[in-house]
MMTF fields as JSON, N, C-alpha, C and O atoms, coordinates in Angstrom:
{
  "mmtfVersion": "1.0.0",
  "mmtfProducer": "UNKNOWN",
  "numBonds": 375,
  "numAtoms": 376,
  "numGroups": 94,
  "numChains": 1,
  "numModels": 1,
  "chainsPerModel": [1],
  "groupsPerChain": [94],
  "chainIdList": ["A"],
  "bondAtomList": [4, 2, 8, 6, 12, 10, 16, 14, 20, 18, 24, 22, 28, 26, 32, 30, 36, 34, 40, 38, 44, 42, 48, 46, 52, 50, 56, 54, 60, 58, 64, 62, 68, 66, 72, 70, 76, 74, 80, 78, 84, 82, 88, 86, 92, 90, 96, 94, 100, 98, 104, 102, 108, 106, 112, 110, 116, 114, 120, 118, 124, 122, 128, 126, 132, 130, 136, 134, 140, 138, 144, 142, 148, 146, 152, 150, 156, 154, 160, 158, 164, 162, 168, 166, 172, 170, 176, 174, 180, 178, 184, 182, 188, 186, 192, 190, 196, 194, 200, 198, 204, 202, 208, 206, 212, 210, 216, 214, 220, 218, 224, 222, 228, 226, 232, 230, 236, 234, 240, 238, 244, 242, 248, 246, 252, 250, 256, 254, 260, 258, 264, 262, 268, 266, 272, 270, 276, 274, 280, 278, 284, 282, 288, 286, 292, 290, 296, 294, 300, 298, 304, 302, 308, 306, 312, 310, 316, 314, 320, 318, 324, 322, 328, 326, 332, 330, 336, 334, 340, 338, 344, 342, 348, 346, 352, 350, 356, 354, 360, 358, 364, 362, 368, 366, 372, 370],
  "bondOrderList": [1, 1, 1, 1, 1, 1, 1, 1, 1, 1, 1, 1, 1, 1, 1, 1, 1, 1, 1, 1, 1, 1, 1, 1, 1, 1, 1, 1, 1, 1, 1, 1, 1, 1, 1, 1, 1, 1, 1, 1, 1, 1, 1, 1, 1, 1, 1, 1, 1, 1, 1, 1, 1, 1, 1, 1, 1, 1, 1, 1, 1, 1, 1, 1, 1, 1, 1, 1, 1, 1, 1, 1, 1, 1, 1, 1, 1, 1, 1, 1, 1, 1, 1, 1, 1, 1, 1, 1, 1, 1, 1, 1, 1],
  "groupList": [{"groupName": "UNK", "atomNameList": ["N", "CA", "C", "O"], "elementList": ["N", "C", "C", "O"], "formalChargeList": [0, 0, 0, 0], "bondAtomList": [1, 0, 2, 1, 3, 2], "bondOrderList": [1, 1, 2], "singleLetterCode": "X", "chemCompType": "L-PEPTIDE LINKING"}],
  "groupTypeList": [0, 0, 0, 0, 0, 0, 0, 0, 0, 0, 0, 0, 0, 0, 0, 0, 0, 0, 0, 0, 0, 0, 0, 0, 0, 0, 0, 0, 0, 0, 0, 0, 0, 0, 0, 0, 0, 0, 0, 0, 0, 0, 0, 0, 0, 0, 0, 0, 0, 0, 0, 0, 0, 0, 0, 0, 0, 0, 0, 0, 0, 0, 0, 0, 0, 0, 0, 0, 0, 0, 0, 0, 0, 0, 0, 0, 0, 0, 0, 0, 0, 0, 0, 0, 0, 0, 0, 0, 0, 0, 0, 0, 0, 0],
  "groupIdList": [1, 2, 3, 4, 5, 6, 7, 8, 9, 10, 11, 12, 13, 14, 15, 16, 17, 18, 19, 20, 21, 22, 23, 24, 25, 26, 27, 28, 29, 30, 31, 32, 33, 34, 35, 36, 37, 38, 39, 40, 41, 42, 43, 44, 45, 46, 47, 48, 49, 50, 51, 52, 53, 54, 55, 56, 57, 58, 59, 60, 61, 62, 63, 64, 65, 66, 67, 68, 69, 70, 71, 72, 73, 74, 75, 76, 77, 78, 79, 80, 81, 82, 83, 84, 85, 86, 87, 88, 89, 90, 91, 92, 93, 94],
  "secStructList": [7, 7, 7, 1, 3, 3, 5, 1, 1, 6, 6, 7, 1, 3, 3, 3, 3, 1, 1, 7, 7, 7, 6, 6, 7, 3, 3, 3, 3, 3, 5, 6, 6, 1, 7, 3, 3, 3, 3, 3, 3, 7, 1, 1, 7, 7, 7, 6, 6, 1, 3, 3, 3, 1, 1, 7, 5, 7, 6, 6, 7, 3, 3, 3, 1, 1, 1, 1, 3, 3, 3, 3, 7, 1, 1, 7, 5, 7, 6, 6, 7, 3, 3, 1, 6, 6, 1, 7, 5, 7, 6, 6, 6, 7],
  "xCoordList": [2.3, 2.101, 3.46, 4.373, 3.537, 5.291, 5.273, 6.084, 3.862, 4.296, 2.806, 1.897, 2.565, 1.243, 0.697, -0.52, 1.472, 0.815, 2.199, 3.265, 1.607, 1.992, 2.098, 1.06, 3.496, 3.982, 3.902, 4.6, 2.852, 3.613, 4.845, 5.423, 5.081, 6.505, 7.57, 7.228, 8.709, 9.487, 9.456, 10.08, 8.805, 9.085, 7.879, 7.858, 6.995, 5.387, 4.929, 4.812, 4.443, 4.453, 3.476, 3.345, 2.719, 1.632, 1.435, 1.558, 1.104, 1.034, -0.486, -1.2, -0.775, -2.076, -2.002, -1.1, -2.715, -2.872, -3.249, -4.217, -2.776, -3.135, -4.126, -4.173, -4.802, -5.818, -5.918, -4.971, -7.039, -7.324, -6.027, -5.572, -5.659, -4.957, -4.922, -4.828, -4.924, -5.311, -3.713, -2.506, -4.629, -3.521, -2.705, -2.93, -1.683, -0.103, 0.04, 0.633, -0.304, 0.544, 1.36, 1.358, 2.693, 3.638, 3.271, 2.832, 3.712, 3.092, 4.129, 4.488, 5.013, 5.646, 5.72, 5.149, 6.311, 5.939, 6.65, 7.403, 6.149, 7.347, 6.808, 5.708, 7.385, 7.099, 6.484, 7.004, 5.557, 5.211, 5.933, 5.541, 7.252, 8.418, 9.102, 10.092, 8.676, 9.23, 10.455, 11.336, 10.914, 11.569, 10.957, 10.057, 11.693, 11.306, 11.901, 12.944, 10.762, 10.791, 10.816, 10.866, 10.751, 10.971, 9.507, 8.709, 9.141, 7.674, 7.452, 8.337, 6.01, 5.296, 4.891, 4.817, 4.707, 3.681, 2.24, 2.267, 0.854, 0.128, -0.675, -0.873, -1.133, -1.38, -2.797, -3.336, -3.463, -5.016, -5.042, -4.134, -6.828, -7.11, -6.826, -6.192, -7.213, -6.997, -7.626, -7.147, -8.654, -9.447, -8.771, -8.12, -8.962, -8.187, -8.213, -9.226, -7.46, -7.64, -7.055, -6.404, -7.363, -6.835, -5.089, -4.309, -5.493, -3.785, -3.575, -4.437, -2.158, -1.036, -0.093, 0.941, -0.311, 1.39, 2.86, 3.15, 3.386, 4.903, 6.221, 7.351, 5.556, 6.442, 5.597, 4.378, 6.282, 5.169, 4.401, 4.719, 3.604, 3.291, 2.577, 1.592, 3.689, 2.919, 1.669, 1.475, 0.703, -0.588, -0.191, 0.688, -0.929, -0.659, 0.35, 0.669, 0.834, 1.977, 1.163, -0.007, 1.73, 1.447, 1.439, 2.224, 0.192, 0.525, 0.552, -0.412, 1.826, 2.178, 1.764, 2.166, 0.714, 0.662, 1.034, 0.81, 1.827, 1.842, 3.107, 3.674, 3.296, 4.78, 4.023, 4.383, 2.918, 2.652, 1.689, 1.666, 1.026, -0.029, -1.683, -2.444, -1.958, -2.943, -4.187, -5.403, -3.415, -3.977, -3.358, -2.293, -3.637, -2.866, -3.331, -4.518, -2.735, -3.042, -3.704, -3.389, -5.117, -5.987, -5.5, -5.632, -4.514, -3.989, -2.488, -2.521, -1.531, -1.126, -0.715, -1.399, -0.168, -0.417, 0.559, 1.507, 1.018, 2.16, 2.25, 1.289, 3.745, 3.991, 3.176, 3.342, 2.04, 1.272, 0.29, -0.385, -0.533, -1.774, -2.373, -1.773, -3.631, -4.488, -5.38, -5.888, -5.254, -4.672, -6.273, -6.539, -6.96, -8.439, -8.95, -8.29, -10.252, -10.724, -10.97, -11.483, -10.641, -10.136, -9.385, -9.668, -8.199, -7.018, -6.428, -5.254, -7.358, -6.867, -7.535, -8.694, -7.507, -8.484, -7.414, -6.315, -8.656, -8.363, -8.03, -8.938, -6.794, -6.581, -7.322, -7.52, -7.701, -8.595, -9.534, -9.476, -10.482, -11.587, -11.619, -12.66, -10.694, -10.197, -10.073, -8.956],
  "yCoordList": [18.708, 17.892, 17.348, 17.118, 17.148, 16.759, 15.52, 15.035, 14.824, 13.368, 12.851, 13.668, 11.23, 10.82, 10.106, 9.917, 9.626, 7.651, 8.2, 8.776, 7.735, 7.528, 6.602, 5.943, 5.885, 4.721, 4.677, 5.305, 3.757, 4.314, 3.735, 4.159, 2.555, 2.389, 1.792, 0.878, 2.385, 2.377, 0.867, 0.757, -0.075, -1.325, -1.876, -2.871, -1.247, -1.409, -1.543, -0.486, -2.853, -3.312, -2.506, -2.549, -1.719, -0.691, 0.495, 0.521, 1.761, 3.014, 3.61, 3.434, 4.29, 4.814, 6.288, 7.102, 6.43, 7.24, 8.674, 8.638, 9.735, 11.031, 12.005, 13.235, 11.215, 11.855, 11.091, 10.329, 11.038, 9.93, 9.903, 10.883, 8.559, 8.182, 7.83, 6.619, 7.927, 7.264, 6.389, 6.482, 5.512, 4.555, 5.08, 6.165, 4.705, 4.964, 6.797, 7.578, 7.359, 7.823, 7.369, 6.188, 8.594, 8.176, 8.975, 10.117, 7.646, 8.056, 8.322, 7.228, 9.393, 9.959, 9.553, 10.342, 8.343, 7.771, 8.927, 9.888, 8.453, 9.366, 8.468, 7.917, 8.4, 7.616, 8.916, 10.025, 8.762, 9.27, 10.284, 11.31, 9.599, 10.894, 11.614, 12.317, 11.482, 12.71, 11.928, 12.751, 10.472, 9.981, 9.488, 8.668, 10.213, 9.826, 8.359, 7.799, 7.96, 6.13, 5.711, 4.628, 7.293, 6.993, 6.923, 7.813, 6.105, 6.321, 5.167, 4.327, 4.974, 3.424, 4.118, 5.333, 3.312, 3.973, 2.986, 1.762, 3.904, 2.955, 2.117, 2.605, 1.062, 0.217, 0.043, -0.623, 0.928, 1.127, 2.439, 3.112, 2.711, 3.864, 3.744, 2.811, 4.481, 4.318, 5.536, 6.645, 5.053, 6.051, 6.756, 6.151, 8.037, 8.826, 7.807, 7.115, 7.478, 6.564, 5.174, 4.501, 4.886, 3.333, 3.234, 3.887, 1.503, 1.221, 1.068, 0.59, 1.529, 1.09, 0.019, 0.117, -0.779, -1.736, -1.215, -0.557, -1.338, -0.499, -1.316, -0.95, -2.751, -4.077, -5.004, -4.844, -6.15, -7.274, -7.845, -7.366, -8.672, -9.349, -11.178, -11.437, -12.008, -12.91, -13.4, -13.287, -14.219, -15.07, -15.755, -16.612, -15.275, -16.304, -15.514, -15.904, -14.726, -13.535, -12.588, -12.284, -12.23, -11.055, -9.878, -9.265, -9.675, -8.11, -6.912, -6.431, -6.574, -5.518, -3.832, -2.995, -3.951, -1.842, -1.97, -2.82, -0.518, -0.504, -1.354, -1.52, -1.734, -2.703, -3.797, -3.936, -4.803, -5.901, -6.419, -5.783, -7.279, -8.508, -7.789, -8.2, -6.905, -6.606, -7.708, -7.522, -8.951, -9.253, -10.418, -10.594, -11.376, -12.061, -11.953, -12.219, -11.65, -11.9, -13.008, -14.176, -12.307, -13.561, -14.051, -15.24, -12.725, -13.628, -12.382, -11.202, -12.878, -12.05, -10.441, -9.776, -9.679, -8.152, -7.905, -8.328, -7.046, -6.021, -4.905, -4.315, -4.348, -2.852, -2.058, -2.059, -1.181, -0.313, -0.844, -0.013, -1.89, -2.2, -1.591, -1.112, -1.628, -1.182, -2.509, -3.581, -1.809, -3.126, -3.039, -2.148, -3.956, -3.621, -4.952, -5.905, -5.015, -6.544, -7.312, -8.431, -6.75, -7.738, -8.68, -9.672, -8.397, -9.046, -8.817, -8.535, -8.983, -9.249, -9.892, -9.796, -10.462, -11.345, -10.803, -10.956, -10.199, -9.638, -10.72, -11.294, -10.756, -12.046, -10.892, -11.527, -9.705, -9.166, -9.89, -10.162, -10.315, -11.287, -12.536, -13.16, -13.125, -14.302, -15.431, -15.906],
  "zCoordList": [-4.806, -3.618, -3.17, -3.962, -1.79, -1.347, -1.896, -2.685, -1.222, -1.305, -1.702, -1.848, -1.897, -2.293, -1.32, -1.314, -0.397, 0.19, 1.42, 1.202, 2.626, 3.986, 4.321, 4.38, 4.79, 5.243, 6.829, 7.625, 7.095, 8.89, 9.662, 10.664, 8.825, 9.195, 7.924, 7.174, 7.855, 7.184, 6.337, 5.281, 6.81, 6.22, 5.609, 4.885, 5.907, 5.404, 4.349, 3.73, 3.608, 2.483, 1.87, 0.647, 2.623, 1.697, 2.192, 3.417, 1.564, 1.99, 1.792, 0.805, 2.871, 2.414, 1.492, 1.691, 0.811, -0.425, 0.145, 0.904, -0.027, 0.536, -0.587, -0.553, -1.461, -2.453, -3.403, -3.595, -4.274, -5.243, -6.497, -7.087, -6.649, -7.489, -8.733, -8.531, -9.867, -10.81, -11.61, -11.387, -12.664, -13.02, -13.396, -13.93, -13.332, -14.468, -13.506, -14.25, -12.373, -11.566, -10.973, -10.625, -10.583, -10.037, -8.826, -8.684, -7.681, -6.072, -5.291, -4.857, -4.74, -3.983, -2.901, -2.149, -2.145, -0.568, 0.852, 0.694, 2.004, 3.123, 4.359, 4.306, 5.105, 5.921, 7.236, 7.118, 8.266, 9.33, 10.208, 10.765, 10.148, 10.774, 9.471, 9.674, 8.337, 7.247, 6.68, 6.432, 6.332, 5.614, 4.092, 3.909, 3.107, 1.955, 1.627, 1.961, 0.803, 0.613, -0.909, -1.492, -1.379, -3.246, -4.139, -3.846, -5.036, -5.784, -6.268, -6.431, -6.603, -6.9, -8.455, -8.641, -9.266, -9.739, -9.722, -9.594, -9.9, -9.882, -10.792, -11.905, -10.571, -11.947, -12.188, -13.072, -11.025, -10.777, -10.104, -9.618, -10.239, -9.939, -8.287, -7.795, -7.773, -5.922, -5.045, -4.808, -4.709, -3.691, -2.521, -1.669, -2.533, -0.999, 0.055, -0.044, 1.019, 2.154, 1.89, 2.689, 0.758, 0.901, -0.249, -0.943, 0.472, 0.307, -0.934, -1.671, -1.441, -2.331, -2.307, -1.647, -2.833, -2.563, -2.64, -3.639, -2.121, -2.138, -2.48, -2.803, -2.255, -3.114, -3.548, -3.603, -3.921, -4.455, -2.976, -1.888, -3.081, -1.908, -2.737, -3.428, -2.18, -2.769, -1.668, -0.458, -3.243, -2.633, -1.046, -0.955, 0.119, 1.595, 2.164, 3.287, 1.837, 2.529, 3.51, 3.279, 4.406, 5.137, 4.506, 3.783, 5.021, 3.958, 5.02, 5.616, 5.1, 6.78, 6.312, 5.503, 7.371, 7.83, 9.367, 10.229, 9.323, 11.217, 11.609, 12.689, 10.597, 11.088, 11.695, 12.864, 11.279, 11.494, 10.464, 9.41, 10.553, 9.5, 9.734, 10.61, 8.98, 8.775, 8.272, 8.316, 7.768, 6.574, 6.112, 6.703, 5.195, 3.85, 2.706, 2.517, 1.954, 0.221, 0.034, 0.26, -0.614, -1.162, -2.21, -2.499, -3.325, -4.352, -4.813, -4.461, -5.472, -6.298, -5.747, -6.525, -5.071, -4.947, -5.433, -4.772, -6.934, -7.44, -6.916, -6.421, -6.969, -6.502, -7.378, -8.597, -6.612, -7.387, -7.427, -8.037, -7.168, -6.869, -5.769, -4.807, -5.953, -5.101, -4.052, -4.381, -2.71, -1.689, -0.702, 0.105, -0.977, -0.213, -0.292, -0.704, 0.148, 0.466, -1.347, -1.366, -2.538, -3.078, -3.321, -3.993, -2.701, -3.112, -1.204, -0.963, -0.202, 1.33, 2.108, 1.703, 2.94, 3.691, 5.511, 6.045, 5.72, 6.86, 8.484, 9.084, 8.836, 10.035, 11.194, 12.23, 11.328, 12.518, 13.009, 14.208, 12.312, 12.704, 12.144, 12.349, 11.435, 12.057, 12.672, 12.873]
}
């Protein structure tokens, strides 16, 4: 596989996963226009589709896809966690 998890923008604190992940893989990032971003590894399993952390994110932080605030950390997010309505509280509806 080239890569694992799609960044859509270069600065994006999480990547979506391009096939199921399991723990203690190492995840291959690239960003949307074909820039490689290096590897996470992960510290949980991770379903096709959803997010990876790609740095820490502390508790009350923005947690950016798209190059904006998807979200804040309900608590805690490490590089390599798996990034979904456990550990996000969505500012969309709000």
């Amino acid at each position: 596989m080239a890569y694992g998890a799609l960044l859509h923008e270069a600065d994006d604190a999480v990547a979506v996963v391009v096939n199921d992940v399991a723990k203690g893989d190492s995840v291959r990032l690239v960003t949307l226009s074909g820039e490689e971003k290096g590897s996470v590894q992960a510290t949980e399993d991770i379903p096709l589709g959803h997010k990876i952390a790609v740095r820490d994110v502390a508790e009350g932080e923005d947690v950016i896809k798209y190059g904006r605030a998807i979200g804040a950390a309900s608590k805690k997010i490490s590089t390599g966690d798996h990034v979904h309505t456990q550990n996000v509280k969505s500012k969309r509806w709000a």
